[in-house]
N, C-alpha and C positions, 0 to 999 in steps of 0.2 A: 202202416197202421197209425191210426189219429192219436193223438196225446191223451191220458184221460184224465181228465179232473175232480175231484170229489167237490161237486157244490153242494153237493147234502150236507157233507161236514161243515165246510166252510159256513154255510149258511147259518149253521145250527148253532156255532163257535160265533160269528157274529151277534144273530139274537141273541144270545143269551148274555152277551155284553151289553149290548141295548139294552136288553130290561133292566139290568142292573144300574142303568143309566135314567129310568126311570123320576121324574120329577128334577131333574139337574134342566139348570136354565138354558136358552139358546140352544147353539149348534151341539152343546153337549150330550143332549138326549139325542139326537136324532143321526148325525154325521158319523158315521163309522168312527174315523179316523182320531179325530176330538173326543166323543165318549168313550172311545178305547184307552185314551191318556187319562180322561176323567176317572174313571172307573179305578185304572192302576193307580193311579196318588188316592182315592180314596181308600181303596185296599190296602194300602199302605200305612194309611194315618191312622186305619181301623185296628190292626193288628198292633200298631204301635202303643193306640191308650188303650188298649185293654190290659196292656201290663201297667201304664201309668194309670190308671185308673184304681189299680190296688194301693200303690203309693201314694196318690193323693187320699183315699179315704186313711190309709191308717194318720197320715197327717192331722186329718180331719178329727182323727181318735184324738189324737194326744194331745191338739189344740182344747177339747172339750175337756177332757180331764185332767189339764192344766190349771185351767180357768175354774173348774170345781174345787182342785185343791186347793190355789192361792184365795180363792173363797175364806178358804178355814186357817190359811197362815202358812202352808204347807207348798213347797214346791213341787213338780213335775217328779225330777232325778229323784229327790229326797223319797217320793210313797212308791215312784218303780220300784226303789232299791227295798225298800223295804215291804214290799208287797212281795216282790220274786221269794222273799225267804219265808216268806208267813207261810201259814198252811192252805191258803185260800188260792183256789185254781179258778182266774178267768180269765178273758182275752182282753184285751183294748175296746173292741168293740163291746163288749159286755159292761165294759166299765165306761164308754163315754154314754151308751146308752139310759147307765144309770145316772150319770149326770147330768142326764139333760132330761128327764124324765123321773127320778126319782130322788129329787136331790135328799129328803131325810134316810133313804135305801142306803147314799153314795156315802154319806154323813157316818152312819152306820160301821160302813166299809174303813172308810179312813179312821174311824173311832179303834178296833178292831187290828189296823196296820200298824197303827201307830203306840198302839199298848203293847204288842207282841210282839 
């Protein structure tokens, strides 16, 4: 009896790396064997910054509300520390947000941390 082969699978497991291979330059789109390596280092790199991707923005956070507090005299460590113990609940993001967008809100805020 003849050997049987599943080219339906195969087949369907190959397209479906090609498309995802879609818009990559040269043999990458098109050559099996090349878009198959393409495709896995970019699934790779993909998986990888979307956890770095959280890490850089909160960076991003405490760069801006750095730069807001030393505005007013006040360093970074110095409004965390005294912010964690106030009564006021927000996140990083809530607070670069106000700083780059509300700075008398942010003013406010440090006014506020910094009495209490």
């Amino acid at each position: 009896m003849p050997r049987s082969v599943n080219h339906v699978a195969s087949k369907a497991r190959r397209k479906k790396t090609l498309k995802l291979a879609k818009g990559y330059f040269g043999r990458r789109k098109n050559v099996w064997t090349v878009a198959k390596n393409a495709v896995e280092k970019g699934l790779t790199y993909a998986y990888r910054d979307r956890r770095a991707k959280k890490r850089e923005f909160r960076a991003l956070w405490i760069m801006r509300i750095n730069a807001a507090c030393r505005e007013h005299g006040v360093s970074y460590s110095v409004f965390m520390g005294k912010f964690s113990t106030s009564s006021l609940t927000m996140d990083r993001k809530t607070l670069a947000e106000l700083a780059m967008n509300d700075p008398q809100g942010f003013k406010a805020v440090l006014d506020i941390v910094m009495q209490g």
